[in-house]
Each structure stands twice: as structure tokens, then as C-alpha cells.
C-alpha positions, 0 to 999 in steps of 0.5 A: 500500500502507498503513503498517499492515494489520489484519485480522480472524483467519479463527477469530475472531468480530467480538464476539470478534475477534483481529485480525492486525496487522503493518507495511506499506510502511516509514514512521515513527509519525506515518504509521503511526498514522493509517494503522492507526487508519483499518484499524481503524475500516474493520473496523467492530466492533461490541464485545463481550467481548474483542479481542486484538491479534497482531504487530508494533508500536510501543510509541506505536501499541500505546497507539493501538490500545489507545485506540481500542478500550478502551471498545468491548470488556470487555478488550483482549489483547495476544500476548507471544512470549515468554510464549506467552500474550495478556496483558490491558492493559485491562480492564473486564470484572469477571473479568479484570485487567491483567497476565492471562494468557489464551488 
């Protein structure tokens, strides 16, 4: 079993994927990072307008998955529980900014 699973929301679409992340076997950063940035690239996604981000994860592979996407997609989202809400953290896409809210 991997340290980390990513996998594509049955409602999605690869050019506007939300992606469902969450902790595999127990391990620390420096296994899980690897480990989620190869369940990312094994995803093979294309780009497009969007991609958001739901479930669990530190603060250094957030910024990991971040990175390894920022440029592929017009913004990246993030779903925050306790505003309900995805908020963009990146964005290149000239109708949204960081600290968007978004569905």
C-alpha cells in the first residue's frame, strides 16, 4: 500500500478534475511526498481550467501538490471544512484570485 492515494472524483472531468486525496499506510513527509507526487503524475492530466484538491494533508505536501500542478491548470482549489467552500491558492486564470471562494 502507498503513503498517499489520489484519485480522480467519479463527477469530475480530467480538464476539470477534483481529485480525492487522503493518507495511506502511516509514514512521515519525506515518504509521503514522493509517494503522492508519483499518484499524481500516474493520473496523467492533461490541464485545463481548474483542479481542486479534497482531504487530508500536510501543510509541506499541500505546497507539493500545489507545485506540481500550478502551471498545468488556470487555478488550483483547495476544500476548507470549515468554510464549506474550495478556496483558490493559485491562480492564473484572469477571473479568479487567491483567497476565492468557489464551488
Amino acid at each position: 500500500m502507498s503513503h498517499y492515494v489520489i484519485r480522480l472524483d467519479a463527477s469530475s472531468t480530467v480538464s476539470d478534475p477534483l481529485l480525492r486525496i487522503s493518507f495511506g499506510e502511516p509514514a512521515q513527509n519525506d515518504q509521503v511526498i514522493p509517494d503522492a507526487l508519483g499518484a499524481l503524475a500516474a493520473l496523467a492530466l492533461p490541464g485545463g481550467r481548474s483542479i481542486r484538491f479534497n482531504g487530508p494533508c500536510s501543510v509541506p505536501l499541500a505546497m507539493a501538490l500545489a507545485h506540481a500542478v500550478g502551471h498545468l491548470y488556470g487555478y488550483v482549489a483547495c476544500f476548507d471544512p470549515k468554510m464549506e467552500h474550495y478556496i483558490v491558492v493559485i491562480s492564473h486564470h484572469p477571473d479568479f484570485h487567491a483567497g476565492q471562494l468557489v464551488e
